[in-house]
C-alpha positions in Angstrom: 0.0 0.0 0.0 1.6 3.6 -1.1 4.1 4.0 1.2 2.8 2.2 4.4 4.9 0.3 6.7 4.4 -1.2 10.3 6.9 0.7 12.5 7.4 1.6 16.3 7.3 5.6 17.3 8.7 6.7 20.5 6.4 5.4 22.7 3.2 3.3 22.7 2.1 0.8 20.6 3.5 0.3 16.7 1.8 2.7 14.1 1.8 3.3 10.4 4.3 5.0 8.9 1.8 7.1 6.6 3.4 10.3 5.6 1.5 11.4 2.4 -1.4 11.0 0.9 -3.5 9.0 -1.2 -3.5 6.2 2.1 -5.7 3.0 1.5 -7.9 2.3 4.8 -10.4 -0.4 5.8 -13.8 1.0 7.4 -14.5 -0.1 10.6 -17.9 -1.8 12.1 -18.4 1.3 13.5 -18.4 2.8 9.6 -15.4 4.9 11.2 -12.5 5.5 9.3 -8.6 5.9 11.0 -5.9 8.8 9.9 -2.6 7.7 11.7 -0.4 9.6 13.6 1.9 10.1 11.7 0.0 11.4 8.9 -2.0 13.8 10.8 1.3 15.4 11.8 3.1 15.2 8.3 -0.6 17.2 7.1 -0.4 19.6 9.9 -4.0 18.9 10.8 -3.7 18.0 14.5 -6.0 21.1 15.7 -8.4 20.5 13.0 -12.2 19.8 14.3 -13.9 19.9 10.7 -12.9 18.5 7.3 -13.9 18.4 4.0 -12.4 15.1 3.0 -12.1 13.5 -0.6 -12.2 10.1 -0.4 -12.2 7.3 -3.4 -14.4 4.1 -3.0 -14.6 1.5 -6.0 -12.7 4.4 -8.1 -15.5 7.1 -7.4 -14.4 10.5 -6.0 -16.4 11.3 -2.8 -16.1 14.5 -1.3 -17.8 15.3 2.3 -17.7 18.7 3.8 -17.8 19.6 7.4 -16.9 15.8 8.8 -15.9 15.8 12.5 -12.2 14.7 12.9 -12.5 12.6 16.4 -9.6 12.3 18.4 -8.6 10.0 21.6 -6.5 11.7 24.4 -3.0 10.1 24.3 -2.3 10.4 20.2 -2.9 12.3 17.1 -4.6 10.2 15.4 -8.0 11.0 14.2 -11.0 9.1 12.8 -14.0 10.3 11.3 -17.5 8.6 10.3 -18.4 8.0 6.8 -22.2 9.8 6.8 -25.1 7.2 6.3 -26.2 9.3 3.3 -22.8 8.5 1.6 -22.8 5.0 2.7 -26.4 4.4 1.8 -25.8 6.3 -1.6 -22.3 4.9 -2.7 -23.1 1.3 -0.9 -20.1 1.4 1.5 -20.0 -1.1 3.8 -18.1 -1.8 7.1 -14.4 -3.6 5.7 -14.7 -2.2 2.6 -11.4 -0.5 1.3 -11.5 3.2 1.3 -8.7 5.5 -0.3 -8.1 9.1 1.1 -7.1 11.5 -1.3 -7.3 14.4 0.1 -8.1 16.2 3.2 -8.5 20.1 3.8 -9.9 22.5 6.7 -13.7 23.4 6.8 -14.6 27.0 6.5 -17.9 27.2 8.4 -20.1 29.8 6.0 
């Protein structure tokens, strides 16, 4: 997968050394989706609450605006739910394969 490899950060457990985007990702039951550590940082997105997020799913663009970025207290990692009108509309289901392409700030308007 473009540019992933298991690898251990300073502390804690292993992570994924995603640095750049697109990043293939697995939905979870929970029909959340993860964005590593490490690729969070390498974005600069760690004090972003809102996205608009571009995401490809059997080779379809899908862009969502104004997705919350959820984050646990210990890491920088973030996930973020895939809306039930998208996964309704596009058919995505939980374990499916998701790519990220891109992810940019949310202006609220």
């Amino acid at each position: 997968m473009h540019g992933q490899e298991l690898r251990q950060g300073g502390r804690g457990a292993p992570g994924y050394g995603v640095t750049k985007l697109p990043y293939k990702v697995r939905v979870y039951l929970n029909n959340q989706v993860l964005i590593p550590a490490s690729l969070v940082r390498a974005l600069g997105i760690s004090g972003l609450k809102y996205a608009v997020i571009t995401v490809s799913y059997n080779g379809i663009p899908i862009t969502v605006k104004g997705v919350k970025l959820l984050r646990t207290r210990h890491t920088d990692s973030r996930q973020f739910t895939v809306p039930r009108k998208v996964r309704e509309t596009y058919g995505i289901r939980p374990g499916d394969e998701i790519e990220i392409i891109e992810i940019k700030p949310f202006r609220f308007s």
